[in-house]
N, C-alpha and C positions, 0 to 999 in steps of 0.2 A: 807624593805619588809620582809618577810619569807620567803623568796626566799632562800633556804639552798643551797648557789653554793660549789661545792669543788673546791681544788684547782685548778689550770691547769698544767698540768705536760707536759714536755719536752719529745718528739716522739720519739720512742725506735722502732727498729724491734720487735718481738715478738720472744724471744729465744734468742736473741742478733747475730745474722744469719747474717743478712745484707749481703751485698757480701764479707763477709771477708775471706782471704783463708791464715789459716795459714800457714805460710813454704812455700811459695807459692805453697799449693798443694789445693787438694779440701775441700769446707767448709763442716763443722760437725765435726770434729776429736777432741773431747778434750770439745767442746764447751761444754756449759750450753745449754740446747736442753727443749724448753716449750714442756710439755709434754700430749697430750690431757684426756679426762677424761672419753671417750669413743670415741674410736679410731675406731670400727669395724664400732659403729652408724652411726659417722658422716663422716666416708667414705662410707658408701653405700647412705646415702643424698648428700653426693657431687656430686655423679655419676650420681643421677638423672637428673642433671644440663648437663649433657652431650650427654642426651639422644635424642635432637634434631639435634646433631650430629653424628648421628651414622656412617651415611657413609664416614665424614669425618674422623672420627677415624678410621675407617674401611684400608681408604688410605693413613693416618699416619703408622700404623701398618704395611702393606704390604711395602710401599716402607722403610718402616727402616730394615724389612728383607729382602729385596731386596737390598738394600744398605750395607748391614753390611755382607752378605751373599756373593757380588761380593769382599769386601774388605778381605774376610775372606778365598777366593778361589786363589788370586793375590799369597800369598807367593807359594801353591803349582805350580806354574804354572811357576814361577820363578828360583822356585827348578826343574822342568823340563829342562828348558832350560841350568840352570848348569847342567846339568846331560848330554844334548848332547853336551853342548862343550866340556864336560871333557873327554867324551868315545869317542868324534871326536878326542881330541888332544890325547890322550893315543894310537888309533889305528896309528895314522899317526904315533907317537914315536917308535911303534912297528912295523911299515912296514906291518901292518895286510892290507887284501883285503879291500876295503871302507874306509880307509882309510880317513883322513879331518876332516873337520866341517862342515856339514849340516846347513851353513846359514839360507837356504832357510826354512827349520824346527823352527828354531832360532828365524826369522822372525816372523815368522807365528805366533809363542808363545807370542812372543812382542807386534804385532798385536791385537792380543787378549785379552792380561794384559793392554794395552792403552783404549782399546773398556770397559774393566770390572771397570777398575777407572774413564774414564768421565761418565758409567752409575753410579757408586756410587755415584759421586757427583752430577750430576743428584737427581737422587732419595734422597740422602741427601735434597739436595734445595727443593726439594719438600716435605718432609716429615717437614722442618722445617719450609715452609709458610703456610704449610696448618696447620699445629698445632699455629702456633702464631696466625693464624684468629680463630680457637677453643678456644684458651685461655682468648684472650683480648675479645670476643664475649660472654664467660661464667661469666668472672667479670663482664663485662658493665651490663649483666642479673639479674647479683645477686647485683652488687652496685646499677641498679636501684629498685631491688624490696627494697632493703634495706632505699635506699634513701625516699619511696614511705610509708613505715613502719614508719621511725622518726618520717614523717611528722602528721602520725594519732595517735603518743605517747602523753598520756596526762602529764602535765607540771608536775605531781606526778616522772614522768621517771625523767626527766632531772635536777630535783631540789635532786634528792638521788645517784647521780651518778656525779664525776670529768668530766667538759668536756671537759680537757684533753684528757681522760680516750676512750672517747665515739669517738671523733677526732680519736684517733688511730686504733681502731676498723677497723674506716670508710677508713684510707690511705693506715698505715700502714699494714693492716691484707687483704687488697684488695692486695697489692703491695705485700707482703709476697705471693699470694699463683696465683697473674700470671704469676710471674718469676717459681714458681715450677711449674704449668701448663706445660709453652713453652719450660722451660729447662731441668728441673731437668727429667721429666715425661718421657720425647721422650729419654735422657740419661739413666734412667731406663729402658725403652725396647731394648736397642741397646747394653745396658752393658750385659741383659740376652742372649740375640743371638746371642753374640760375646763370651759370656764365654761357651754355648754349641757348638756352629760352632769350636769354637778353640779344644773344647775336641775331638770333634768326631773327625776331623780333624790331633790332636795328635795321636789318638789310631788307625786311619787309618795307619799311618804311623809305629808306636812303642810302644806298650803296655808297654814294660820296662820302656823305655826312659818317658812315660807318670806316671806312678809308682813314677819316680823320683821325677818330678816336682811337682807331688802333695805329697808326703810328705812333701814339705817344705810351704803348710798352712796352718801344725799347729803351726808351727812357726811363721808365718806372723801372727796369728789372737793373736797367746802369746803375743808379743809386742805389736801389735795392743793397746789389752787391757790393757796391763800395761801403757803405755806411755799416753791412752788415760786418764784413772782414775787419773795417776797426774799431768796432766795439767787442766784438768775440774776445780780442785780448784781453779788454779791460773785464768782460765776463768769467771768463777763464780764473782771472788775480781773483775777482770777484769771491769765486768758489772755494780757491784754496786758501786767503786769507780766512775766511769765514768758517774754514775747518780745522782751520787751528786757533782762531775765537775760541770756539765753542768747542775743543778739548783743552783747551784753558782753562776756560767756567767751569768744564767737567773736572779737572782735574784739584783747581782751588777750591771747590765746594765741599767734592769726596773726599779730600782731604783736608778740610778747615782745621781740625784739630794738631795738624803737622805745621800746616801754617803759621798757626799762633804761636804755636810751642817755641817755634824756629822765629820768631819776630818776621816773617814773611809778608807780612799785609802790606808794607808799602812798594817793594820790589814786585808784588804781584798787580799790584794794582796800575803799578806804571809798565809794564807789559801790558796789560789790557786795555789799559791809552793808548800805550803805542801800535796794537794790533787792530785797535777800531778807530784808529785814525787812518793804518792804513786801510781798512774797510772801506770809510769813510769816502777817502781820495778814489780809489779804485769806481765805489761802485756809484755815485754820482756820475764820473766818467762814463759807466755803461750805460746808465741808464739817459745821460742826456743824451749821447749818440745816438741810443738805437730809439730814442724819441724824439729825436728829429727828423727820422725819415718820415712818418708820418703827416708832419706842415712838408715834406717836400713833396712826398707822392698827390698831397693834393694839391697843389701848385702846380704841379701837371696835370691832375684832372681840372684843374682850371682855365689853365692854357685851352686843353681839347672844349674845355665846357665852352671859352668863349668862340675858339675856331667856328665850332655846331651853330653857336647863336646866330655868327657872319651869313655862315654857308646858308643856314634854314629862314634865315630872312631874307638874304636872295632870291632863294625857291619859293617862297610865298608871294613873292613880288610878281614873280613868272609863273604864279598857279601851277605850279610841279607838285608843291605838295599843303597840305592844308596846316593852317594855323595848331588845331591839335595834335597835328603831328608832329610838331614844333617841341608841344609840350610835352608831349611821351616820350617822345629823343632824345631830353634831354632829361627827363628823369632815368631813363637807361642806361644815358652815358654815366649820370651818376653813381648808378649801381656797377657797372660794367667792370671797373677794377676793383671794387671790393672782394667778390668771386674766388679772386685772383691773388689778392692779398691774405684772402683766406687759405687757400691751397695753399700758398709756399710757409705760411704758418703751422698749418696742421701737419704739411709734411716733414717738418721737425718733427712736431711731436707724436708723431705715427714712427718715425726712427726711434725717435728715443723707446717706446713704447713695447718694439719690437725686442730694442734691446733688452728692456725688463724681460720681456717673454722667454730672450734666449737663456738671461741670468735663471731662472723661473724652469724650464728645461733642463740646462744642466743639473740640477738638481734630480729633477724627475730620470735624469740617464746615467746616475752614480750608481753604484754596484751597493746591492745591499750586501747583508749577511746571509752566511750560506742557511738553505732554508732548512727548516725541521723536518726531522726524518717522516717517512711517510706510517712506518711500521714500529714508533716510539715506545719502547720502556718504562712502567710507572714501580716507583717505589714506594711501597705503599707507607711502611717506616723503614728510614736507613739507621745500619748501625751506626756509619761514619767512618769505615774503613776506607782511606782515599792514599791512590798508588799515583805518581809519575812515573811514565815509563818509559825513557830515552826522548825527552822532548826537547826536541826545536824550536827556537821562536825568535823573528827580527821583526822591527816595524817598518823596516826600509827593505828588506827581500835580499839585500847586499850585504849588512853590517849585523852579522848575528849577534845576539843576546843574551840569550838562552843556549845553550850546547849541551846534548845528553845528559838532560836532569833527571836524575831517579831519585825517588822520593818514596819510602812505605810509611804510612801512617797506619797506626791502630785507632780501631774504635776508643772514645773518652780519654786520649792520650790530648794535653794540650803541646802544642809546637810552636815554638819560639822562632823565627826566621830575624834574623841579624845579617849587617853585613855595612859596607860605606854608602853613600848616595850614589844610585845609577844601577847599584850589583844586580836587580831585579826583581827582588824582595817584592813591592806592592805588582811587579808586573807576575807574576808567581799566583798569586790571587787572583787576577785578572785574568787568566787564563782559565782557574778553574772555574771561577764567573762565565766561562764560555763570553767575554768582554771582545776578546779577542781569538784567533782561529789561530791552533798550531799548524805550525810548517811541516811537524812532524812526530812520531812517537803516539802515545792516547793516557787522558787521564781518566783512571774508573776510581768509581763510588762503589762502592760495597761489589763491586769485580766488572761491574755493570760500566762500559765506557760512557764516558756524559755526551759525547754527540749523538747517541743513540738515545738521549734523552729528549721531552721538550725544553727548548730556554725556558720555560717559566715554569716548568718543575721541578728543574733541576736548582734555579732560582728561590725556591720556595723551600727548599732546604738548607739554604743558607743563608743566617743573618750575618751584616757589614756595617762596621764602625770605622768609618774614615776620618783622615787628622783633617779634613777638610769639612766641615760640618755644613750642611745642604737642611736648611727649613724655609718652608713655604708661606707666604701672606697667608696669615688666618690665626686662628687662637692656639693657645699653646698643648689645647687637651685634645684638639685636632691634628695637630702635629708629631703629638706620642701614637695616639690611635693610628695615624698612617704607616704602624707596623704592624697591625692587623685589622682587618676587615672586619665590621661589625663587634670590635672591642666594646665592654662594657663600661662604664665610668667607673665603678670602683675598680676594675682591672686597669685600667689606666693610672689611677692614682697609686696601685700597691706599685705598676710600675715604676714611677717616678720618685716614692720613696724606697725603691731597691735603688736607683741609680742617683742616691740624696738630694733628688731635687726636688722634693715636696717641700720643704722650707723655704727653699728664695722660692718658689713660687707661688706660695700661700703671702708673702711678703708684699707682691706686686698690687697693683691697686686694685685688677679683676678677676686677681687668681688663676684658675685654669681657663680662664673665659678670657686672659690677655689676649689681646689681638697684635701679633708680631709683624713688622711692617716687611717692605720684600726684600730687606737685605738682613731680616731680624735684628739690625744695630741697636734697637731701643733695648735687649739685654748682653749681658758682655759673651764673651768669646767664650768663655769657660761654661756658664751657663747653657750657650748653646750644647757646647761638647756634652753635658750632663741631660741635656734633651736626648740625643740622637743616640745615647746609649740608653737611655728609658724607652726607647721605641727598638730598640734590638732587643732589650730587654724583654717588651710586652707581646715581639714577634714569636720568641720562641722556638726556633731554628735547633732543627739536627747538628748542623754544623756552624760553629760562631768564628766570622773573622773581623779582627779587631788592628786596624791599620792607625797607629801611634792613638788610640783611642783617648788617652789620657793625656796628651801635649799639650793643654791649654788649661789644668786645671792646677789649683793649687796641690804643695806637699800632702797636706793631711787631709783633702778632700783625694785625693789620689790613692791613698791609704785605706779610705774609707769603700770606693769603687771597687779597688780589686780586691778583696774581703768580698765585695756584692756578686765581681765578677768568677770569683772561686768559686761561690755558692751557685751561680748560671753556669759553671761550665764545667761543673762536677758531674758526670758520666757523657759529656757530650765528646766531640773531637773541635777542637780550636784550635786554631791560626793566629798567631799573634805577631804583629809587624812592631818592634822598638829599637829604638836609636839609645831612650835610658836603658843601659842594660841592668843595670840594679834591677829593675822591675819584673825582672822573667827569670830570675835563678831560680825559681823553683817547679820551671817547665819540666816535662817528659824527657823531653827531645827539644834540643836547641839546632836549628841549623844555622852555619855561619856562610853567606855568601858574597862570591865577589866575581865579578867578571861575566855573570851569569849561571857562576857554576855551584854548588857544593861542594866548597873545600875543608869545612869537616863541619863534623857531628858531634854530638853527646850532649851530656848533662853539664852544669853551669862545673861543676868541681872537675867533672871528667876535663872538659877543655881548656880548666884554668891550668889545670895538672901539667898537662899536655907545654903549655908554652905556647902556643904558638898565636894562628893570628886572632881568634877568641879574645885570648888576654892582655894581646897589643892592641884591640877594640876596648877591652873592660879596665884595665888599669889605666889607660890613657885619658880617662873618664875623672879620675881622682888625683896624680898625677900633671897632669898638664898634656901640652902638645907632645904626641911620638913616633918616632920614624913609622910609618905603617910598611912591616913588609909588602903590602901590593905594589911600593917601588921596586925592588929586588925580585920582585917574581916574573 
């Protein structure tokens, strides 16, 4: 076919993100970060996605300040309560009037910090269910408009693009951006409210003491970036060693049986040493780097933590400020660059995230197939009378292909199309499959032009046998049946013995009940091919096109099919695509093409007669190698 597949490539996060957390601290630090190409755009198009929830964000939002806002009140409240043990236990030491410990104050405070922490967590749990139905609610929205999108791309998309490529899109960049949804996002608003609640909350207490702490991040943000810029490289190796690992594995597995054949196992295996050695080297390296900022950052908050202890034993000294406030201050400073730590993490992976979004977009803004007419055509039965009529057709707009092809088919006439690899032959098909849209000209069915049709009417009159045989995970008598809807079992099986495959398939160990896995390798090549004509077969089609249907079968099974295939195609109109030309001398109408054109016609004797390039395709066959005139023309 012309079917230009790329390759398939093995599932990567986008950014190389995944939930990896180097150092075991938070992911983004060092990484290799996919970086989008319009970051403001396609964050204000994400947003609109959320716009059905507004109220839910609404009570995402409040209870994270409500939760982060009681967890942020806890230390001063605590520092309260040291402050009355401490001036109950100092009065009692000094024999002052009142003397003691005011439990019952103590209490009260206790009371209060137990009431402020189950509503935190409270409102946590509620902040974090109701955003996970947000999140997974806004994917399923966008995977299904997405999914709803493929399905009206015309085969032009998917035949210029790895579908690999297109898979990841769909998994990975869906999975990439609801983990940032549910997690990173609600982390984002709770890191903001906790690094203002902590300051105000400082400078409530000590301006100085607050002075301090924040001189030390410019420090934190100096190493930050140094640590981060030289581990990125070693991230970066990280990545691409590790994708070509793992199209290694992919490629020595899928192919074990080439391997062996070819004494391969030890050359492969020492490539895969030497590729996860360098892995190895590489990703140690990243990861120790960007795990060391973490013992440095707190070495800085350590520094500040003990400055605070100097400065606030001072002030207690000169009754500026009270002992619990000692204690509060310095659980704040604690907290105070986490916040902060947090943000320039998240903001990696809110980048990366976007960028899925825009991958995830472009999809959504590719050009479908032109739509179905609004005022369509039904045929109720066709004879199968199908004309070309001066048709045009490139896949590139620039390099044509096709050049004024006319073509008259008769009703139950079968037509042979021949020609070298490229001439257009399966794209010829392809066209009348409406697979792809003419540049120019129209092709009618029983007079009737097919864009006046629906695709999937005009589709319904056509069964397709391609050298390229396409079955689905599932059993094997689900897989014939997927040529017609609500098929019978016994119709399935007379299928299968019109297309000789009721014997190997009675052979296997579950019969029509085999379950074929999703590349169907567990039966051979040939067999497949003898499935996917038993399901053209049980289709049933006005018109049958059969693209090198038989290329993987043996001779006398070959034999046997088109004997089965004479008898399905006896009053029909057929299309037949071969390269053996033996196999079609007994067509209607042979056409012979090259260049995209029709450079002749007739019957197998007519064109041998003739001499020409027919018979330097057909003798060439038995013969050996021959000049093919397409050089001289």
């Amino acid at each position: 076919m012309n079917n230009r597949k790329g390759s398939q490539q093995p599932f990567r996060r986008p950014g190389g993100m995944g939930n990896f957390r180097p150092g075991g601290g938070h992911p983004g630090f060092g990484m290799v970060v996919q970086k989008p190409k319009d970051f403001r755009g396609t964050l204000v198009r994400m947003v609109r996605y959320f716009r059905p929830y507004t109220l839910r964000l609404c009570i995402v939002f409040a209870t994270a300040v409500l939760s982060t806002v009681f967890s942020i009140v806890s230390p001063k409240l605590m520092g309260n309560a040291t402050t009355l043990l401490f001036n109950g236990v100092m009065r009692k030491l000094k024999h002052l009037p009142g003397g003691g410990v005011d439990f019952g104050a103590i209490v009260h405070i206790l009371v209060v910090l137990g009431i402020l922490y189950v509503l935190s967590s409270v409102f946590s749990f509620i902040q974090q269910f109701v955003m996970a139905g947000v999140a997974q609610k806004t994917v399923y929205e966008l995977r299904k408009e997405v999914n709803a999108k493929l399905s009206r791309m015309p085969l032009r998309f998917f035949d210029s693009r790895p579908h690999g490529e297109i898979l990841s899109r769909f998994i990975n960049d869906f999975d990439n951006i609801g983990n940032t949804l549910q997690q990173s996002l609600t982390q984002l608003i709770t890191s903001l409210i906790t690094f203002v609640g902590v300051t105000v909350m400082m400078l409530s207490i000590s301006w100085i003491m607050t002075i301090v702490i924040c001189l030390t991040l410019p420090l934190s943000f100096y190493i930050t970036k140094i640590v981060a810029s030289r581990s990125q490289k070693y991230f970066k190796a990280q990545q691409e060693t590790l994708g070509r690992l793992n199209g290694h594995v992919e490629e020595m597995y899928t192919g074990h049986a080439i391997v062996k054949a070819f004494s391969y196992e030890r050359r492969s295996i020492e490539e895969f040493e030497n590729m996860n050695e360098q892995l190895y080297q590489v990703g140690w390296k990243a990861q120790f780097i960007s795990g060391v900022i973490f013992p440095l950052m707190n070495f800085v908050g350590n520094v500040g933590y003990v400055l605070v202890s100097v400065i606030g034993g001072i002030l207690v000294t000169r009754r500026a400020i009270t002992i619990g406030d000692i204690q509060a201050f310095l659980q704040y400073a604690r907290q105070f660059s986490q916040p902060i730590t947090q943000m320039s993490s998240i903001a990696n992976v809110i980048q990366s995230t976007i960028a899925s979004a825009e991958r995830v977009f472009e999809l959504l803004d590719e050009d479908v197939e032109v739509p179905d007419t609004d005022d369509p055509v039904e045929l109720a039965s066709a004879r199968g009378d199908v004309r070309f009529e001066h048709v045009d057709f490139s896949y590139t707009g620039t390099q044509p292909l096709i050049e004024e092809l006319n073509i008259d088919v008769k009703s139950g006439q079968t037509i042979a199309i021949v020609g070298p690899t490229g001439a257009g032959k399966t794209t010829m098909v392809n066209l009348l499959m409406r697979f792809y849209e003419l540049d120019s000209g129209r092709i009618t069915i029983d007079g009737v032009d097919i864009t006046h049709m629906r695709r999937n009417d005009l589709r319904a009159l056509l069964g397709m046998v391609l050298q390229d045989t396409w079955l689905f995970h599932g059993t094997i008598r689900d897989n014939i049946a997927y040529g017609r809807a609500g098929a019978a079992a016994e119709e399935v099986v007379e299928a299968a013995k019109a297309a000789y495959a009721d014997h190997f398939i009675r052979t296997l160990p579950d019969g029509y009940d085999t379950i074929l896995n999703e590349e169907a390798s567990n039966i051979s090549q040939g067999q497949r091919q003898l499935l996917t004509i038993a399901r053209a077969i049980l289709a049933n089609p006005e018109i049958l096109i059969l693209d090198e249907a038989t290329s993987s079968v043996d001779t006398r099974t070959e034999v046997h099919i088109q004997n089965a295939m004479k008898k399905m195609m006896r009053g029909r109109t057929s299309f037949v695509i071969a390269h053996r030309l033996s196999t079609i001398r007994d067509a209607d109408l042979i056409l012979v093409m090259n260049h995209g054109a029709v450079v002749e016609q007739g019957t197998h004797q007519e064109l041998l007669a003739r001499g020409g390039f027919y018979a330097d395709l057909y003798n060439s066959q038995f013969t050996g190698p021959a000049v093919s005139k397409d050089a001289v023309r």
